[in-house]
C-alpha positions in Angstrom: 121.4 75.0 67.5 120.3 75.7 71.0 122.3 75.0 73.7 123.1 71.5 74.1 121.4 69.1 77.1 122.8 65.4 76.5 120.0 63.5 79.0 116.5 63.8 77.5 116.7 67.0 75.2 113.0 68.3 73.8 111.7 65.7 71.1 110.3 68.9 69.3 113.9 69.8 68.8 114.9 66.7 67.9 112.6 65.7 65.3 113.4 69.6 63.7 116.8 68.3 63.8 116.6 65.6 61.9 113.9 67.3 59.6 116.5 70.0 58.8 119.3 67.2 58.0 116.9 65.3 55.9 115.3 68.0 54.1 118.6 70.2 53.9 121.2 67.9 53.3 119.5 65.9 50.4 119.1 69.7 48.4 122.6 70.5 48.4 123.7 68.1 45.6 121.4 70.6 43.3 122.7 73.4 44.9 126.1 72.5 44.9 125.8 71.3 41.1 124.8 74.9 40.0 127.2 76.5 42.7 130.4 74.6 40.5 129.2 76.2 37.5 130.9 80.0 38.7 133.3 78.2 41.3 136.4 75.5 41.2 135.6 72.9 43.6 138.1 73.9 46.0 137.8 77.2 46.1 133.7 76.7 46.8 134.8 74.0 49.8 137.3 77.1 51.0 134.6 80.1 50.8 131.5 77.9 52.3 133.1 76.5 54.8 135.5 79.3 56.5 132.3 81.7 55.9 130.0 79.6 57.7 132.2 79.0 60.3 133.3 82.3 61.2 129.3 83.8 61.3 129.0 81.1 63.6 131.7 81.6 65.7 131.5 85.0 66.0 127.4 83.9 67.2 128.7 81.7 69.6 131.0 84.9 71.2 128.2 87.3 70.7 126.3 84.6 73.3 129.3 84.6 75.5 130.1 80.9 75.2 133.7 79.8 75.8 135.4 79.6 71.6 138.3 79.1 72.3 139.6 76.2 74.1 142.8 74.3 72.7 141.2 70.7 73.2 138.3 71.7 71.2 140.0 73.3 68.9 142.2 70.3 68.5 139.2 67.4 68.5 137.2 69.1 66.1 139.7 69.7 63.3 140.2 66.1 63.4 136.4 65.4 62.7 136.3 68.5 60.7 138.9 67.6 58.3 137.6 63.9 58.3 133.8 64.9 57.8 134.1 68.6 55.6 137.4 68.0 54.3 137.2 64.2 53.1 133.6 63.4 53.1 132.5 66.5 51.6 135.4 68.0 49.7 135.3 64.7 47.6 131.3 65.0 46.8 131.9 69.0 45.9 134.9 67.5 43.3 133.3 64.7 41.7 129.9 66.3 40.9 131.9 68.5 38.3 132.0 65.5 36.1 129.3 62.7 38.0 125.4 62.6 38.6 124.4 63.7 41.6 122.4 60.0 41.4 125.6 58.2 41.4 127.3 60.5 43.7 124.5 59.6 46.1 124.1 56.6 45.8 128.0 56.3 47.1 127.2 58.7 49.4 124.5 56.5 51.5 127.3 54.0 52.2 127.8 56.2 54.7 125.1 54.8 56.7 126.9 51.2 56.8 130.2 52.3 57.7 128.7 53.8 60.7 127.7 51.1 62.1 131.1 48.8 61.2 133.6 51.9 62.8 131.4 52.5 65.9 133.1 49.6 67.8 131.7 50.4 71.2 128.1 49.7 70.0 128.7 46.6 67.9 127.2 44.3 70.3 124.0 46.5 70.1 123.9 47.5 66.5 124.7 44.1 65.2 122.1 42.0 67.7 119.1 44.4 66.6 117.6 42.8 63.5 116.0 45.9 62.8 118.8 48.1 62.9 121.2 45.2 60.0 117.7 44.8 58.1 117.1 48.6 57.9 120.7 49.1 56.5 120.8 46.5 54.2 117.2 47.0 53.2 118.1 51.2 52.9 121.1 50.7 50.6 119.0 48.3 48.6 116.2 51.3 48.3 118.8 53.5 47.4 120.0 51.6 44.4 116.2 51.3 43.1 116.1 54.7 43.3 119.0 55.2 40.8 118.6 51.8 39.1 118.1 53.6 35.5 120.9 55.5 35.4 123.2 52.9 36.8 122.0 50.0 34.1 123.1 52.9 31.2 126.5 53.4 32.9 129.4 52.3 30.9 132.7 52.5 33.3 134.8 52.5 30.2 133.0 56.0 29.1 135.3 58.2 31.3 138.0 57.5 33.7 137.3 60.5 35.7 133.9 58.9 36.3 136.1 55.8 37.7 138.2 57.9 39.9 135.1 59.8 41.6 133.5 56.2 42.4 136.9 55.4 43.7 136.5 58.4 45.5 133.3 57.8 46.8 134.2 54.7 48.8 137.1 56.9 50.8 134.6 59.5 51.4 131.8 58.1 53.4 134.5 56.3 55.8 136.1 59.6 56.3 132.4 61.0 56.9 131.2 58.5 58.9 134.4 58.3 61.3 134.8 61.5 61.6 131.3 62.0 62.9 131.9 59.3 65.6 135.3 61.0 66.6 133.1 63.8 66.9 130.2 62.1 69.0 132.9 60.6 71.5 135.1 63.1 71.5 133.2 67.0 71.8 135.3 69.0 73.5 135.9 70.5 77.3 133.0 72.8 76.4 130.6 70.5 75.2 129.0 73.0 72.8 128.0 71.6 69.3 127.6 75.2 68.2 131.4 76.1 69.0 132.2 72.8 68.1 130.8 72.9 64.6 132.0 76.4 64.1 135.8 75.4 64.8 135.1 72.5 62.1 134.0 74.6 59.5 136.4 77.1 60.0 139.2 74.2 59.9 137.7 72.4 57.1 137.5 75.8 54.7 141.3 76.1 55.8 142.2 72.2 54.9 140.8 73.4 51.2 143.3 76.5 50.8 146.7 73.9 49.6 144.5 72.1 46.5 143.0 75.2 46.0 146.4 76.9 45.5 148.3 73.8 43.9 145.7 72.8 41.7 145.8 75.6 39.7 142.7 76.8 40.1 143.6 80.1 41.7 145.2 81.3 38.2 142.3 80.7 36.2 139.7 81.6 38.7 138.1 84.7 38.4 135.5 86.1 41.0 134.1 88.9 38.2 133.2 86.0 36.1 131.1 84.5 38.8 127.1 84.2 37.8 125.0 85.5 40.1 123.4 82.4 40.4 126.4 80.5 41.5 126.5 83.3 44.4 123.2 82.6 45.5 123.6 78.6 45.1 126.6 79.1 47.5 124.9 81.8 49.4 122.6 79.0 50.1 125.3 76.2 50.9 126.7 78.4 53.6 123.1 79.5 55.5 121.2 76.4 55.6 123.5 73.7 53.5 126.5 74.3 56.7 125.3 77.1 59.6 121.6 75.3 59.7 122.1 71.4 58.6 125.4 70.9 59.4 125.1 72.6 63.2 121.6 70.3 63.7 123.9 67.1 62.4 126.9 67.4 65.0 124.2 68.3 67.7 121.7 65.3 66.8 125.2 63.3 67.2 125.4 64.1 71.1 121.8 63.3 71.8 120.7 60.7 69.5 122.7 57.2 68.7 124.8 57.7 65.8 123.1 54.6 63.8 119.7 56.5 63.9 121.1 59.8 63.0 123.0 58.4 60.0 119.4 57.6 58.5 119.8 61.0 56.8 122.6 59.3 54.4 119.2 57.0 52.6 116.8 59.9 52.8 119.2 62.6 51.1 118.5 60.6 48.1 114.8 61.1 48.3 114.7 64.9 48.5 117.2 65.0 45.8 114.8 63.3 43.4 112.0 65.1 44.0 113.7 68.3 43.9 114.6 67.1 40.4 111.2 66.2 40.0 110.0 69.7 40.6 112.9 71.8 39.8 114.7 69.9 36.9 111.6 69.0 34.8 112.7 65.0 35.3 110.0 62.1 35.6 110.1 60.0 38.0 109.5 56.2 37.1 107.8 53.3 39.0 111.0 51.8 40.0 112.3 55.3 41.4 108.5 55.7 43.7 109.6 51.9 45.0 112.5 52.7 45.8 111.4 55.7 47.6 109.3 54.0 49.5 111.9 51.1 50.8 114.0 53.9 52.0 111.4 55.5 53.9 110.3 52.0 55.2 114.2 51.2 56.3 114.5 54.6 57.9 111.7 53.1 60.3 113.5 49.8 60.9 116.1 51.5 61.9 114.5 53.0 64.5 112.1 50.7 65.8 113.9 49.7 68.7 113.4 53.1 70.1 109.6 53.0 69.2 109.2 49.5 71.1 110.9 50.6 74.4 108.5 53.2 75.7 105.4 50.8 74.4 106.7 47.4 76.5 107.8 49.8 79.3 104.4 51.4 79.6 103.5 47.6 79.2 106.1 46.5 82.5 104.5 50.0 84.8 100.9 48.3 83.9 101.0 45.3 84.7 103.4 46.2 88.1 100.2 48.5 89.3 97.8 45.3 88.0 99.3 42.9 90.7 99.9 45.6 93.5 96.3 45.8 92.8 95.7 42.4 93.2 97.6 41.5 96.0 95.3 44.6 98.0 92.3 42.9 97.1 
């Protein structure tokens, strides 16, 4: 991302922000799904993330900007490790054996927790009615979406499937708190790009033990690698980590972390329709509701921020209506 202004950045970089984040984000479970089937999970987390990092990086030198600081360094392996390393590395393991549907469905939790760890805005977040009844409402849309393939679950099926869900309640909290370490705490610099780059490049090394222990480095080959597992990782690296992931930690200095972690109910929605398109699925009536209650929560969310320029436009009229009137 451009460089970073924390007081009133563009809104035409800030809606491409969270564009990118919707749009990019909610593809990767397919892309991630066909990148596992040439790659251990760990040894995809390690290649994606150190590669992405260290393209950026070496962009943020090539533009002369400060990379390496010690207190940066420091601050975002902690949210790198939290967010990449937790949050993510457990998505990348579970969707060898889970549906990307219940895998995301898990996944938007995220949204909750950020609004129960980010203690300094509780007062705000939990007086705005439209910020509790877009979450609540959002998770609900989420399950609708996903409603068929959780009423033919059977837990009993496969324990690995009961691990991952298990899984899945650890990871959002390690997402979501690692992005608000990252919001209050960004560094000396105060550079998302170098920022994101050292958390990456952290990240892709916190995957290098499991990769090593779990034995996947003896049975992993990189000649029996499809070429379409090169591209689906090819993929994860440009857009799914340089691109998104870059937009994400930058949207986190500008914009409130509630509104940015609308992305975590509208991932879902682009991963349907990509497996509308893409996969040859059908979506059902329920599914289209539940589309549109995300979509409907994702403006709850925000409508705070939609009110305050209307009723201050409101307060400047009616000022200049009685400095009229008293002249008169």
């Amino acid at each position: 991302m451009p460089s970073d202004q924390k007081k009133s950045p563009p809104i035409l970089l800030v809606v491409l922000a969270f564009f990118t984040v919707y749009t990019v984000w909610g593809s990767t479970y397919f892309f991630i799904a066909r990148a596992l089937h040439g790659f251990p999970p760990f040894f995809l987390g390690t290649f994606r993330f150190i590669a992405a990092g260290l393209l950026l990086l070496a962009w943020c030198k090539f533009k002369g900007l400060p990379v390496f600081d010690k207190k940066n360094i420091f601050n975002a392996g902690i949210s790198g490790v939290l967010m990449l390393g937790v949050g993510n590395g457990i998505v990348i393991w579970v969707e060898q054996f889970m549906t990307s549907g219940l895998v995301a469905i898990m996944v938007s939790s995220a949204a909750i927790w950020f609004v129960i760890l980010d203690r300094k805005l509780w007062k705000q977040n939990f007086s705005n009615k439209f910020t509790v009844a877009g979450l609540i409402i959002g998770f609900l849309g989420v399950i609708l979406l996903f409603w068929e393939q959780l009423s033919g679950f059977e837990i009993g099926q496969d324990k690995r499937t009961v691990l991952g869900m298990i899984l899945l309640i650890i990871g959002p909290i390690g997402w979501a708190g690692g992005s608000l370490y990252s919001k209050y705490h960004p560094g000396n610099n105060n550079n998302a790009s170098v920022s994101t780059a050292w958390q990456m490049i952290i990240a892709g090394l916190f995957f290098i033990p499991p990769f090593l222990l779990s034995g996947e480095a003896q049975q992993f080959s990189l000649q029996d690698v499809p070429a379409s597992a090169w591209w689906s990782a090819g993929y994860l690296v440009i857009f799914g980590s340089i691109l998104a992931f870059s937009a994400y930690v930058w949207l986190l200095q500008v914009r409130p972390a509630t509104q940015v972690s609308t992305y975590a109910y509208v991932n879902p929605v682009v991963a349907v329709l990509l497996a509308v398109f893409f996969g040859n699925e059908i979506i059902s009536g329920i599914q289209i509701t539940g589309l549109v209650v995300i979509l409907g929560s994702v403006l709850l969310i925000n409508m705070s921020k939609y009110k305050k320029p209307v009723q201050t436009e409101l307060h400047t009229e009616g000022i200049k209506n009685a400095e009229k009137a008293e002249s008169a």
